[in-house]
C-alpha positions as CSV (number, residue, x, y, z in Angstrom):
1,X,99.0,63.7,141.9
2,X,98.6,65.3,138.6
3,X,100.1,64.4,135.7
4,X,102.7,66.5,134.6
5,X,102.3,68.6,130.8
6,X,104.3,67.6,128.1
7,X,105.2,71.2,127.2
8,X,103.9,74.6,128.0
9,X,103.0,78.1,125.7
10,X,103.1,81.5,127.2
11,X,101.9,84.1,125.4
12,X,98.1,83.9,124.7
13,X,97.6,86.7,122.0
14,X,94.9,84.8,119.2
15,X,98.3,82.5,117.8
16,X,99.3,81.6,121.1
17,X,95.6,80.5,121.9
18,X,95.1,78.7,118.9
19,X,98.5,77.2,118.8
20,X,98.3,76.1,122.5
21,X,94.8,74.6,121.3
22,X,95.8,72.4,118.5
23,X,99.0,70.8,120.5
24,X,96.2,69.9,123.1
25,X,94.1,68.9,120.6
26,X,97.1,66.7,118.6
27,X,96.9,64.8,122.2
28,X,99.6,66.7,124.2
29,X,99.1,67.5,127.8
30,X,100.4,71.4,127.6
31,X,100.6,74.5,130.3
32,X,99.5,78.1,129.4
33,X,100.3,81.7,131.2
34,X,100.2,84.6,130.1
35,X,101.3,88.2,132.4
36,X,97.3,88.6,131.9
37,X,95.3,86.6,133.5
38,X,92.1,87.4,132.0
39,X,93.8,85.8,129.0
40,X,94.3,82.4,130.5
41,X,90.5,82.3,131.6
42,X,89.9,83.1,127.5
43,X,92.1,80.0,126.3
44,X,90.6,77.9,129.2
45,X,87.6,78.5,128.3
46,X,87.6,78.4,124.4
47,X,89.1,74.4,125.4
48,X,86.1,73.8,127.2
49,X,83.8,75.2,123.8
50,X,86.0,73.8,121.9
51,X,86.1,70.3,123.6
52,X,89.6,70.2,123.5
53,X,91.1,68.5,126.8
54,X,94.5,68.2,127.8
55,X,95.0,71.7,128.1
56,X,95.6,73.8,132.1
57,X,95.8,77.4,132.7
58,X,98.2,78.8,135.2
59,X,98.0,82.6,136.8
60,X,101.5,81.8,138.3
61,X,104.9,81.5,136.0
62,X,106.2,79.4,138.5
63,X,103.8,77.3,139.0
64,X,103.4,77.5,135.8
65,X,107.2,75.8,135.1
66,X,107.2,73.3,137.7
67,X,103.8,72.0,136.1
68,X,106.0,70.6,132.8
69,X,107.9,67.3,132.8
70,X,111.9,67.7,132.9
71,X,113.5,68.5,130.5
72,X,111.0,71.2,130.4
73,X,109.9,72.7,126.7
74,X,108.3,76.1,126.6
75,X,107.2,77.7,123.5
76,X,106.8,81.7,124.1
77,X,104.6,83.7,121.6
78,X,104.8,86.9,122.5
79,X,106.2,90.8,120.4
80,X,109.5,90.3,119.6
81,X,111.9,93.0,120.9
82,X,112.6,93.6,124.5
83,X,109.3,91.8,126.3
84,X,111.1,88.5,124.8
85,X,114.6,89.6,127.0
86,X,112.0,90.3,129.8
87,X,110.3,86.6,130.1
88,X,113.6,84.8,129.2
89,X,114.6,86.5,132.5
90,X,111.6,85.5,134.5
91,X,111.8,81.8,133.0
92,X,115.9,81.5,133.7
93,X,114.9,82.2,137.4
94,X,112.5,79.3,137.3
95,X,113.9,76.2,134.6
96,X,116.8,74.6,135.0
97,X,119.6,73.2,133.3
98,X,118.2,70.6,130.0
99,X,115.3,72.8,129.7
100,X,114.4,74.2,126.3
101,X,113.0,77.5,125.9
102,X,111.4,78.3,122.0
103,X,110.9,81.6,120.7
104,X,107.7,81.2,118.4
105,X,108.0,84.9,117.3
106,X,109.4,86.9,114.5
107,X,112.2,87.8,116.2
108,X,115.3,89.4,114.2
109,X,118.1,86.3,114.2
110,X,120.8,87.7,115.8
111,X,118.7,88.4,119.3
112,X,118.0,84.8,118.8
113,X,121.6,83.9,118.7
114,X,122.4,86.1,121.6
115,X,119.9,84.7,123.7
116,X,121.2,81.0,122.6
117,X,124.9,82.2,123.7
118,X,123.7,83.9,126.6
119,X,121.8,81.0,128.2
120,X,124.7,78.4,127.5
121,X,126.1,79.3,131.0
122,X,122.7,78.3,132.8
123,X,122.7,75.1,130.1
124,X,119.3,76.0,129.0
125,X,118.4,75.3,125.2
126,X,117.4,78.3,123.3
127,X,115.3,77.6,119.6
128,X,114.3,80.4,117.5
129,X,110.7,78.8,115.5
130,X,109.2,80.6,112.7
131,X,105.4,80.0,112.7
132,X,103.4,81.2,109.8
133,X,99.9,80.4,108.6
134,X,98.4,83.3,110.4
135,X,95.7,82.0,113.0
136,X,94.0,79.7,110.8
137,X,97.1,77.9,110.8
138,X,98.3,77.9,114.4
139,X,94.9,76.6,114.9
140,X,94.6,73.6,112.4
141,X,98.5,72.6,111.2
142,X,101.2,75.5,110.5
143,X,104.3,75.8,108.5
144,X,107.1,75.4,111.4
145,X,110.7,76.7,111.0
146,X,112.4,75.6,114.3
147,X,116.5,76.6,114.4
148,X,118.8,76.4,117.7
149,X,120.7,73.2,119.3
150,X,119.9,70.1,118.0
151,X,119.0,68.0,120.8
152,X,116.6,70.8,121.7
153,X,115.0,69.8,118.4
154,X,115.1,66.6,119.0
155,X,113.3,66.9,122.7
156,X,110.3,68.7,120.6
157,X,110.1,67.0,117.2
158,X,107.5,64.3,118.2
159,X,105.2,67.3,119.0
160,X,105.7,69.6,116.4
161,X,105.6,66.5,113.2
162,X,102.1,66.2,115.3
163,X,101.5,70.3,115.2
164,X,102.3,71.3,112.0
165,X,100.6,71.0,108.9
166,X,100.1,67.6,106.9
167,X,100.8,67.3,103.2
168,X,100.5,64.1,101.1
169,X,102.8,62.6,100.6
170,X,105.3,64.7,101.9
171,X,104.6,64.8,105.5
172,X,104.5,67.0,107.8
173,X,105.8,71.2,107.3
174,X,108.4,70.8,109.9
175,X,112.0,70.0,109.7
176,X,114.9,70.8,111.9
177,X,116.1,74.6,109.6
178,X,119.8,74.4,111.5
179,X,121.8,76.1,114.2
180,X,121.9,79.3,116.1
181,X,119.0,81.9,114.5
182,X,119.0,80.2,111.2
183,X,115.0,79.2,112.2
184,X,114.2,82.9,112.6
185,X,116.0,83.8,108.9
186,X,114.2,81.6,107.0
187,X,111.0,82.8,108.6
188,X,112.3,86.2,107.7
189,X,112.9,85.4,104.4
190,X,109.7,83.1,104.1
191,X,107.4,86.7,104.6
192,X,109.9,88.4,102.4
193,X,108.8,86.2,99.7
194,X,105.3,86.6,101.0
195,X,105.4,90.5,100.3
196,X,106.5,90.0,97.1
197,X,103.9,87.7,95.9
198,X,101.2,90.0,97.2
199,X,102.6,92.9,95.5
200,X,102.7,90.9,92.2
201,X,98.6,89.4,92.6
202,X,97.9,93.4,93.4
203,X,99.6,94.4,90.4
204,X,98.1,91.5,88.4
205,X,94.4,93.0,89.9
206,X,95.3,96.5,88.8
207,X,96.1,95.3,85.3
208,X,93.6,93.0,84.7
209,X,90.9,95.5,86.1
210,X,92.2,98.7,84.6
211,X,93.5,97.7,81.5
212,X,91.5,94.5,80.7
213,X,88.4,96.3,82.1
214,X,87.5,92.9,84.2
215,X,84.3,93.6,86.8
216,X,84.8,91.5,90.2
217,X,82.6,89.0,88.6
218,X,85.2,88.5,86.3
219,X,87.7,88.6,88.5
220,X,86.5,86.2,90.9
221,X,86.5,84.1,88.3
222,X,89.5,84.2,86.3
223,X,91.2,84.2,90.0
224,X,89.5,81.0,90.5
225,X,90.5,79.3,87.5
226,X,94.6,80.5,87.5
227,X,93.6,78.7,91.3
228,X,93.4,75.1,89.3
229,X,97.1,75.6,87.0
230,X,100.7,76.4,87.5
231,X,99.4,79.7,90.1
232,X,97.4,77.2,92.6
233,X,97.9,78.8,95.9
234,X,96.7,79.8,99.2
235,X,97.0,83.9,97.9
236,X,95.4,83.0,94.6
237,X,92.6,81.3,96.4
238,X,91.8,84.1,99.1
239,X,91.9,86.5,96.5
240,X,89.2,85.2,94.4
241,X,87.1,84.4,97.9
242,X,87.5,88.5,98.3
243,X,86.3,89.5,95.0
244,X,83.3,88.0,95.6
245,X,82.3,89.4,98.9
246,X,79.4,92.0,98.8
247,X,78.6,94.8,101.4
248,X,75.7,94.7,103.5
249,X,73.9,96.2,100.6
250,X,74.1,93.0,98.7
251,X,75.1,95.2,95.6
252,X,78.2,96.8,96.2
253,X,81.8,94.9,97.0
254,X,84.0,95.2,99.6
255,X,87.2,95.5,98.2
256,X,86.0,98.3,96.6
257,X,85.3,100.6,99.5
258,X,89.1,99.5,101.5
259,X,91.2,102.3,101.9
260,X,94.7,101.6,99.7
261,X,97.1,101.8,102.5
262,X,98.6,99.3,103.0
263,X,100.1,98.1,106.8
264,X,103.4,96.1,107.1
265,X,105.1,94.6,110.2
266,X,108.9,94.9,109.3
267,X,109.9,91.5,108.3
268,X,110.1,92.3,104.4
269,X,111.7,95.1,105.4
270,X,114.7,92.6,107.5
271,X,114.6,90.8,104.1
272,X,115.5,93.3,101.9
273,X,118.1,94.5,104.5
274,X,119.6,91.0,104.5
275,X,119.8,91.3,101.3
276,X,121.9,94.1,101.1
277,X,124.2,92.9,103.5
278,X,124.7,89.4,101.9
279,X,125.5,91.7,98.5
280,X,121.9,89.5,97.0
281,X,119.7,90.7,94.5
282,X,116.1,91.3,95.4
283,X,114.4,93.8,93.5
284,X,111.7,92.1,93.2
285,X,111.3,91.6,96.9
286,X,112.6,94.9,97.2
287,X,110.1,96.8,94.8
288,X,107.0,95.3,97.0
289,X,108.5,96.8,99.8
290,X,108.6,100.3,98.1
291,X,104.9,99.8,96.5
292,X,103.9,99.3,100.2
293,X,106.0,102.4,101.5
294,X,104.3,104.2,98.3
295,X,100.8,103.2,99.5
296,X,100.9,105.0,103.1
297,X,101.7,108.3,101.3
298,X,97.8,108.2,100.3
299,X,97.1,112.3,101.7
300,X,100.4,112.7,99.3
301,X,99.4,111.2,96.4
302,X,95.8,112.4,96.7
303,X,97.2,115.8,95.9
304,X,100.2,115.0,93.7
305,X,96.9,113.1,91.3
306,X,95.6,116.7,90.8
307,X,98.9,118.4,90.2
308,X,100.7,115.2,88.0
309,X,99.6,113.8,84.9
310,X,100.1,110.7,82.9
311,X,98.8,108.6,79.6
312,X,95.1,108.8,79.1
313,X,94.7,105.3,79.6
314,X,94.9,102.0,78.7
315,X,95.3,101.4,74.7
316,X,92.0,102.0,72.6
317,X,91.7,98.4,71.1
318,X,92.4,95.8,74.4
319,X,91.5,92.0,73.6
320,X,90.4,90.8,77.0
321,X,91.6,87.1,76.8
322,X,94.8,88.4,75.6
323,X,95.4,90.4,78.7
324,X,94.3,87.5,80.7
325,X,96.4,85.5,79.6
326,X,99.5,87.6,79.4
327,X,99.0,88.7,82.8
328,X,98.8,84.5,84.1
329,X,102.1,84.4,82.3
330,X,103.9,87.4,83.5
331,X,102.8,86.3,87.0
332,X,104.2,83.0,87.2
333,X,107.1,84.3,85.5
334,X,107.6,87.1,87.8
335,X,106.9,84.4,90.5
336,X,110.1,82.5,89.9
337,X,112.3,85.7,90.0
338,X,110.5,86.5,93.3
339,X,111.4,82.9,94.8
340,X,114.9,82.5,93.3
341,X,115.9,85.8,95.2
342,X,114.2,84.8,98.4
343,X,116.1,81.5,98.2
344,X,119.3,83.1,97.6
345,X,119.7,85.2,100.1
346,X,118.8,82.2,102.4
347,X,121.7,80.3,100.4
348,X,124.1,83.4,101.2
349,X,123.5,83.5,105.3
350,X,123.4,79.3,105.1
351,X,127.0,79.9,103.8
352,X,127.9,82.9,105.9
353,X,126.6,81.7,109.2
354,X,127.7,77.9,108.1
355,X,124.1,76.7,108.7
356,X,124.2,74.4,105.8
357,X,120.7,75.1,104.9
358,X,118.8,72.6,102.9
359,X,116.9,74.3,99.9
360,X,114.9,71.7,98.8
361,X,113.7,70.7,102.2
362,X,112.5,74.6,103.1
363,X,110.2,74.4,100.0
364,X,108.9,71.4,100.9
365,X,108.0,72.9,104.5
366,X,106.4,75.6,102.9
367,X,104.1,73.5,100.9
368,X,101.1,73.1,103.8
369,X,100.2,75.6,106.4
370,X,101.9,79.0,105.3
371,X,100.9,81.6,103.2
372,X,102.8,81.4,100.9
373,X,102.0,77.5,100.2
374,X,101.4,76.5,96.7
375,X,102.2,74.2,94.1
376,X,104.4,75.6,93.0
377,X,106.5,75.0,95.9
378,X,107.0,71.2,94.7
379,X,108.6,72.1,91.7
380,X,110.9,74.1,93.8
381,X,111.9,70.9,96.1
382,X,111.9,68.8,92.7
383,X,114.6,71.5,91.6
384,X,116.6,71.6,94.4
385,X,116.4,67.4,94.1
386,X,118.0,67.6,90.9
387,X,120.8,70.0,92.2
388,X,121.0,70.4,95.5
389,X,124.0,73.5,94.5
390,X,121.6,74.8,92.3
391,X,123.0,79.0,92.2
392,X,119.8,80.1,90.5
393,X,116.1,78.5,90.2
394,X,116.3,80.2,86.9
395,X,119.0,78.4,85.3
396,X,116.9,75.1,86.4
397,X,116.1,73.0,83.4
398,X,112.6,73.6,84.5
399,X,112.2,77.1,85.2
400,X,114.2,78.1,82.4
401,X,112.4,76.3,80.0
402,X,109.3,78.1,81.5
403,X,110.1,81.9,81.7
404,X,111.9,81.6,78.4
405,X,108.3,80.5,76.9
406,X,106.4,82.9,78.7
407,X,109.0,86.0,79.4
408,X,107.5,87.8,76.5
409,X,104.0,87.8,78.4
410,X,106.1,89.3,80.9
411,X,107.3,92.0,78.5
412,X,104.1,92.9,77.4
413,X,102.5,93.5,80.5
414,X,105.1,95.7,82.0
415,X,104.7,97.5,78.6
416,X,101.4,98.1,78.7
417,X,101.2,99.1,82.6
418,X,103.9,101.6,81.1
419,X,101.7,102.9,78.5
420,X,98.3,102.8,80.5
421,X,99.8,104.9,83.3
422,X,99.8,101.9,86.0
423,X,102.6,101.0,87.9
424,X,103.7,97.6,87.9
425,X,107.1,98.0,90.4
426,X,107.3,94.0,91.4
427,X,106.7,93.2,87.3
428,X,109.3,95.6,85.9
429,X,111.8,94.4,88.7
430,X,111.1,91.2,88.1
431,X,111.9,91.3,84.3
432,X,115.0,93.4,85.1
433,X,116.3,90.9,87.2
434,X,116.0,88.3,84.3
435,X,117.2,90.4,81.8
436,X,120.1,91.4,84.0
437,X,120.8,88.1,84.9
438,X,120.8,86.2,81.4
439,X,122.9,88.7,80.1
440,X,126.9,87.8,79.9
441,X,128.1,91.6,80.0
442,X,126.7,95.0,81.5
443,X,127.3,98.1,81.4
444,X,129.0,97.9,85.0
445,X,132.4,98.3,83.0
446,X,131.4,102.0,82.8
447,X,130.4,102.5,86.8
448,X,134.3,100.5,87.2
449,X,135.7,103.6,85.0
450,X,134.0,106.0,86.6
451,X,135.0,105.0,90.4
452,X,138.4,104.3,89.0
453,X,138.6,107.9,87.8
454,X,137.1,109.8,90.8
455,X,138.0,107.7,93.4
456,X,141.2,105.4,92.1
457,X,139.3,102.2,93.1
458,X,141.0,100.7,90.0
459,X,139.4,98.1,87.5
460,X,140.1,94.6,85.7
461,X,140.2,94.2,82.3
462,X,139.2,91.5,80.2
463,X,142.4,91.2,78.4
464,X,144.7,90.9,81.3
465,X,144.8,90.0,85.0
466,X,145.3,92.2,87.8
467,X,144.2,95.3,88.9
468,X,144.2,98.6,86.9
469,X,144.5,102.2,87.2
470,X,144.1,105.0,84.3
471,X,144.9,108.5,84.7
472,X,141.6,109.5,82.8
473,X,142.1,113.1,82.5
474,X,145.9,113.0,80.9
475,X,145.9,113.0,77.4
């Protein structure tokens, strides 16, 4: 009789293959199917090239089931939306009370928490798992963000501690997020976080190439030295790796020749919106998500370039080092901003969706295996260790003693994009956000008037509680 798997994956799509590969691999005896067959001959067949046992294909969902040990797992990787409604249908039909069922996609947390309610009837276990580190990752160790009923967890843990990436000494880039979708949010938030650093490294690029008038040589290299400080980092890293890649030609460079139109998949978009709704700051996060919208109106701005005008350029007399260095500053600084609003609006849904998120313990989970992992993710857990109520990561001993050492690199690189012509969104929203938020009055008391007068909304006054009402136009 054969030996029954330890878990099964349907959904083989490159991360479902590659995921499915490394739990084998990790020692796990796992079932695959997917609605194509052709796809489970693929993944069968990589095992075999890849010498990776433990691993059976199945062409038949129920057989597919029955072939898992009780109380059944089943990770499903497939496009989130209605296919995922679609297989949790074909699945119920099959599992059975005790079984688990995790959704590996990124899936929008409130289907996750319908799905959860919806299956309690049938008593089977719904998880919602954020998986990033792109394919490389699914292959070799991810970042895993697993949310849903805790003894569901609990059934899976020894397998995904395995799975997931490994960081010394911190162990393995998987913890238990919390209930309901809160596995899915963080995720969310997690590639909200990621646009926002990628907008700030392109912005970084544009200044340092059109203002400092660094070549790719350059580049590569000053990218590959901020890769050994305070900016260590998986984007930091690839981005120096790109700047040296030549065409076929051996002359030219690739990143020169790609189109600037830039694709996105709607989770920074979900971030920002979450934002919104949990009344949270983001503009840094939200500016990369404009850049990005900006970037597919290329016919547009094609045009508009031979109708608009601007400066003539970057200033006449540019010290090189000078720009490098501000720019190294202004990134780091406009780094923090970018994380401290990521983090709070996971802080806002942990206390509106009583989740009871732990802050520290996400960065640490995002230190291996992600894309956004970096070093700079341990100071994060080191802040959240001090204070685990921490309300800002700038008003960290830490932080602030950083970006009020380097906020005037931050200053003068949003001045000079200004003044060159080059828009720096994710930079100027980042030092608005600072500036905004180290100030102890704004100019909101004006906006209070004005609603007060053409809408009576009323207004408090900092001489007197209560709420107040002024007939503005009477004398």
């Amino acid at each position: 009789m054969t030996e029954l798997s330890q878990i099964g994956l349907l959904g083989l799509g490159v991360m479902g293959q590659n995921l499915a590969l490394n739990i084998a691999e990790k020692g796990f005896k796992i079932s695959v199917y997917n609605r194509s067959p052709e796809k489970v001959d693929e993944c069968v067949k990589r095992a075999g090239e890849e010498k990776v046992p433990n691993l059976r294909g199945f062409k038949d969902v129920k057989e597919f089931v029955l072939s898992i040990a009780k109380p059944r797992a089943i990770i499903i990787l497939i496009t989130a939306g209605p296919a995922v409604d679609q297989t949790i249908a074909t699945l119920k039909s099959v599992m059975e009370a005790g079984d688990i069922i995790i959704d590996g996609g990124n899936e929008w947390f409130e289907n996750t928490e319908r799905r959860g309610k919806a299956l309690e009837e049938s008593k089977i276990l719904y998880m919602g798992m954020g998986v990033s580190g792109g394919e490389e990752g699914a292959r070799h160790g991810p970042s895993l963000m697993p949310g849903g009923p805790r003894a569901a967890y609990d059934r899976v843990e020894p397998i995904l501690k395995k799975v997931a990436a490994q960081v010394v000494p911190d162990g393995p880039c998987v913890t238990y997020i919390g209930t309901g979708g809160s596995g899915n949010y963080v995720k969310m938030v997690h590639n909200g976080i990621e646009y926002g650093d990628m907008q700030l490294i392109a912005e970084a690029y544009d200044l340092l190439k059109n203002v400092g008038g660094l070549t790719n040589e350059e580049l590569a290299a000053t990218f590959d030295e901020w890769n050994r400080t305070e900016l260590q980092s998986f984007l930091i890293e690839i981005t120096a790796t790109i700047f040296k890649k030549k065409d076929t030609d051996g002359k030219s460079y690739i990143v020169d020749k790609i189109k600037d139109k830039t694709g996105f998949k709607g989770t920074g978009a979900m971030t920002v919106t979450e934002a919104v709704n949990r009344y949270v700051p983001s503009p840094t996060i939200a500016a990369a998500m404009d850049a990005r919208y900006l970037c597919g109106l290329l016919e547009e701005r094609t045009a508009a370039s031979k109708i608009l005008t601007g400066p003539n350029g970057p200033p006449s007399a540019v010290d090189k080092a000078q720009v490098i260095a501000d720019v190294r500053a202004a990134l780091y600084c406009a780094k923090i901003c970018s994380y401290a609003q990521g983090l709070n609006i996971i802080r806002a849904a942990s206390v509106k969706y009583n989740w009871g998120l732990n802050l520290g313990e996400i960065a640490r989970i995002w230190k291996g295996g992600c894309i956004i992992r970096a070093i700079f993710l341990d100071r994060i857990k080191n802040a959240y260790a001090r204070n685990a109520a921490l309300g800002n990561l700038l008003v960290d001993p830490h932080f602030s003693a950083e970006i009020n050492a380097k906020q005037a690199a931050l200053r003068r690189v949003t001045t000079v994009g200004f003044q060159s012509g080059i828009s720096a969104p994710a930079f100027a929203a980042s030092l608005s956000y600072y500036d905004a938020y180290r100030r102890p009055r704004l100019p909101a008391n004006l906006t209070q008037a004005q609603r007060d007068y053409f809408g009576a909304h009323t207004y408090e006054r900092l001489d007197g509680a209560g709420a107040h009402h002024t007939e503005w136009g009477k004398p």
